[in-house]
C-alpha positions in Angstrom: 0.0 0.0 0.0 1.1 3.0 -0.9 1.1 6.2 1.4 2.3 9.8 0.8 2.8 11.8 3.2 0.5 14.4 2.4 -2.1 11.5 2.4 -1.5 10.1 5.7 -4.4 12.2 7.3 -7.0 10.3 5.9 -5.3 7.4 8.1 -5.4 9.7 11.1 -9.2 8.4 12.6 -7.9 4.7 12.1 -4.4 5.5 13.8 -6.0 7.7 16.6 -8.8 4.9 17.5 -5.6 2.2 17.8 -4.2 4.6 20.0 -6.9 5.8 22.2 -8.1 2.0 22.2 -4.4 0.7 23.4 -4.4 3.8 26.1 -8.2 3.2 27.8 -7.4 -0.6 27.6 -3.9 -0.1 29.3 -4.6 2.4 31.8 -8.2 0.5 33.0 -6.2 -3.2 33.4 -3.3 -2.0 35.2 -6.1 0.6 37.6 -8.0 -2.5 38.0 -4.5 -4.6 39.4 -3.6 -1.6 41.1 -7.1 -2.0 43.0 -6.4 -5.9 43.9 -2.9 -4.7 45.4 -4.5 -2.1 47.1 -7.0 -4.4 48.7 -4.4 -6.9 49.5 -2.4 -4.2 50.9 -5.5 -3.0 53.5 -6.0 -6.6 54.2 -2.3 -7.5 55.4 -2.4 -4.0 57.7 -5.7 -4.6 59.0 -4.6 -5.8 62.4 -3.8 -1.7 63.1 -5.3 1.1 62.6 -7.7 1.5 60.1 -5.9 4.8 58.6 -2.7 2.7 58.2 -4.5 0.4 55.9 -6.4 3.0 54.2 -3.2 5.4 53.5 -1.8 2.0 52.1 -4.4 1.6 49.7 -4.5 4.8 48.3 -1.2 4.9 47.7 -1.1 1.5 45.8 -4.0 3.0 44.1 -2.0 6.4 43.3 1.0 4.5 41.9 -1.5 2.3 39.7 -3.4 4.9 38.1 0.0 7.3 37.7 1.6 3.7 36.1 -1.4 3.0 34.1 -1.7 6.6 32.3 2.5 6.4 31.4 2.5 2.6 30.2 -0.7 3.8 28.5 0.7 6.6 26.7 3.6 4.4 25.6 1.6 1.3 24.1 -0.6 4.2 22.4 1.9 5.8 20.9 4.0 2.3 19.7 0.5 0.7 18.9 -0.1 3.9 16.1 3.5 3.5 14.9 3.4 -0.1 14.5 -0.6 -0.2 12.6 1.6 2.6 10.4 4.6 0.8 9.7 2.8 -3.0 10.0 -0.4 -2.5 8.2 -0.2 0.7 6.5 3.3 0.5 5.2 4.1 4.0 5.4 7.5 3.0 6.2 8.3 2.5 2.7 6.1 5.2 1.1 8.1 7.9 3.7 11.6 5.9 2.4 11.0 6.5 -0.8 9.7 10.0 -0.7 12.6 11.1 1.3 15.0 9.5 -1.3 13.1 11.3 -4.0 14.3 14.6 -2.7 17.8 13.6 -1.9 18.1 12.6 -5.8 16.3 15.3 -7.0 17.8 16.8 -9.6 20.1 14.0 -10.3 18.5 11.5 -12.9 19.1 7.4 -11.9 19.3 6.0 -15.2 20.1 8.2 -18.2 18.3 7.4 -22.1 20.4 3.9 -22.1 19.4 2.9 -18.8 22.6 3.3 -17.3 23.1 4.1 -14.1 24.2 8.2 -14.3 25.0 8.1 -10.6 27.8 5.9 -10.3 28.9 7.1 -13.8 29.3 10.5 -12.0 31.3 8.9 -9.2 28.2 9.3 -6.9 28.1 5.3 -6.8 29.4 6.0 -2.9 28.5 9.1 -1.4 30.8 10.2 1.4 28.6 9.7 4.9 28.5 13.0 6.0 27.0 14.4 2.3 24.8 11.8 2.4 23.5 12.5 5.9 23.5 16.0 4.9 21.2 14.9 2.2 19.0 12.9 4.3 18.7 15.9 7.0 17.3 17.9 4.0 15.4 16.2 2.2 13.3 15.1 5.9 13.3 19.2 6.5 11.6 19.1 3.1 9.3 16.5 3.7 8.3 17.6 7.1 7.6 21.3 5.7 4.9 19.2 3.6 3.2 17.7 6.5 3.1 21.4 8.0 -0.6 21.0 7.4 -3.9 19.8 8.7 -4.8 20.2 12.5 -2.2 18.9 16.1 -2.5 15.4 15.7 -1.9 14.7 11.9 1.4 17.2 12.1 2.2 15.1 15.3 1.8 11.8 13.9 3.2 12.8 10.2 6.6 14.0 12.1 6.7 10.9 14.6 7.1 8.2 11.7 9.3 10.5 9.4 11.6 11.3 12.3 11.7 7.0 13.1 12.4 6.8 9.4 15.2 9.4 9.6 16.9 7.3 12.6 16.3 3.8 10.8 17.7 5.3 7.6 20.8 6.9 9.7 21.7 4.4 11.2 21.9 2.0 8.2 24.1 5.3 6.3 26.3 4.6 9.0 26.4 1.2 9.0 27.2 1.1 5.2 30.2 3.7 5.2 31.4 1.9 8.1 31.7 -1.4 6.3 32.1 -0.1 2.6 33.8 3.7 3.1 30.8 5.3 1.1 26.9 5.2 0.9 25.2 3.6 -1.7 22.7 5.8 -1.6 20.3 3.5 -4.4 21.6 0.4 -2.6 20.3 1.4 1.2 17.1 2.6 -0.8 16.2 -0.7 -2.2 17.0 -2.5 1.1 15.0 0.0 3.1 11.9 -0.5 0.9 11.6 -3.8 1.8 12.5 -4.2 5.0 11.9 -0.9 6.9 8.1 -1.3 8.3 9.2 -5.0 9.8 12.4 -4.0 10.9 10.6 -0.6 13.0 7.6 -3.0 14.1 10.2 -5.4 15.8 12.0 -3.0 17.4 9.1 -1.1 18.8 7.4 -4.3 19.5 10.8 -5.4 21.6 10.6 -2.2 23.4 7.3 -2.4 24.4 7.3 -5.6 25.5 10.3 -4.4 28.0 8.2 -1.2 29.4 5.2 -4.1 30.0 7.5 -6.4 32.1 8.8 -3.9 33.6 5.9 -2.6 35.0 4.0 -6.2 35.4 6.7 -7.0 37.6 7.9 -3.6 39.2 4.6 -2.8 40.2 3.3 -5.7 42.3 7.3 -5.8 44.2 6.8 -1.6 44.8 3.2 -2.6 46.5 4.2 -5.4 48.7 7.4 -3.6 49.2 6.0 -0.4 51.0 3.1 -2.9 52.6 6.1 -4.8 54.4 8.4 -2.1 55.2 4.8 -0.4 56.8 4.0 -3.7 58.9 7.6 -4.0 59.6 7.3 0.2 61.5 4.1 -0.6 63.1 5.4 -4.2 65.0 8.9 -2.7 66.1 
């Protein structure tokens, strides 16, 4: 599927309900175990005072809910990303847009189909042209996307500035291992592999912040429960 960027706001509804679906859904489960900690918290500190118990709770509950709204925000805004680059695919429209305005006015095959970059001596740019090309040509791109209301600017500028990293980093990589950028080369890989390589990597990082917090939050609870019971009986 193909998606310029100047299209990308009549995706906007789909990507915002992924979003706002992923948040609600995040932030209610973990306020919902946030309220079993809380009870179990009250329950263990019920032999004192009530207010002991209750200050407990509502701290477990506070940490929950504060919890909840972060990890919520961050599946929300890795949930859009990845519907973009997994099902949408604008990885490789944005890849080969940006490209478009680094070669622009340099022709890629001449009448005889020959390739008139590397006949030029452009077969290998140096790395820092080339990421000077990439910086403008996503300043070009971006200045495109200046339109339309908050969220589509936002959104438009989150996967271009994920496809300027991705396509950075592999620039670097390739005059690393071959003294030059091969700037037709790292176009045709990044085509085909961008949106799955950015869906993995966001997917990885995702599922760190969620085990993170699956784990972290539970040990925080019973931590401050125990260290309370642990005041009250000395």
């Amino acid at each position: 599927m193909n998606v310029d960027v100047r299209q990308i706001g009549s995706h906007i509804a789909k990507l915002t309900w992924v979003g706002v679906r992923s948040f609600v859904v995040t932030s209610v489960v973990t306020w919902l175990a946030g309220t079993v900690m809380a009870a179990l918290s009250y329950y263990y500190l019920r032999e004192h005072q009530w207010f002991y118990g209750a200050i407990a709770a509502v701290v477990a509950l506070t940490e929950s809910l504060t919890t909840g709204v972060l990890l919520g925000a961050k599946r929300a805004v890795v949930m859009v990303a990845a519907h973009g680059f997994g099902e949408l695919r604008m990885g490789r429209a944005l890849v080969r847009l940006v490209f478009e305005r680094m070669l622009v006015g340099i022709p890629t095959e001449d009448a005889d189909g020959q390739n008139t970059l590397a006949r030029r001596g452009f077969k290998r740019l140096p790395l820092a042209q080339a990421d000077e090309l990439l910086s403008s040509a996503v300043r070009s791109v971006v200045g495109d996307a200046e339109q339309g209301g908050w969220l589509r600017r936002t959104v438009q500028q989150w996967l271009l500035e994920a496809v300027r990293k991705y396509t950075l980093a592999r620039f670097r990589e390739e005059g690393a291992q071959q003294g030059g950028v091969d700037l037709l080369l790292v176009q045709a890989e990044l085509e085909e592999n961008i949106d799955d390589a950015i869906v993995e990597k966001l997917r990885a990082s995702l599922q760190l912040w969620t085990a993170l917090v699956i784990l972290g939050l539970p040990l925080l609870v019973a931590g401050q429960t125990w260290i309370v019971i642990m005041v009250l009986r000395s």
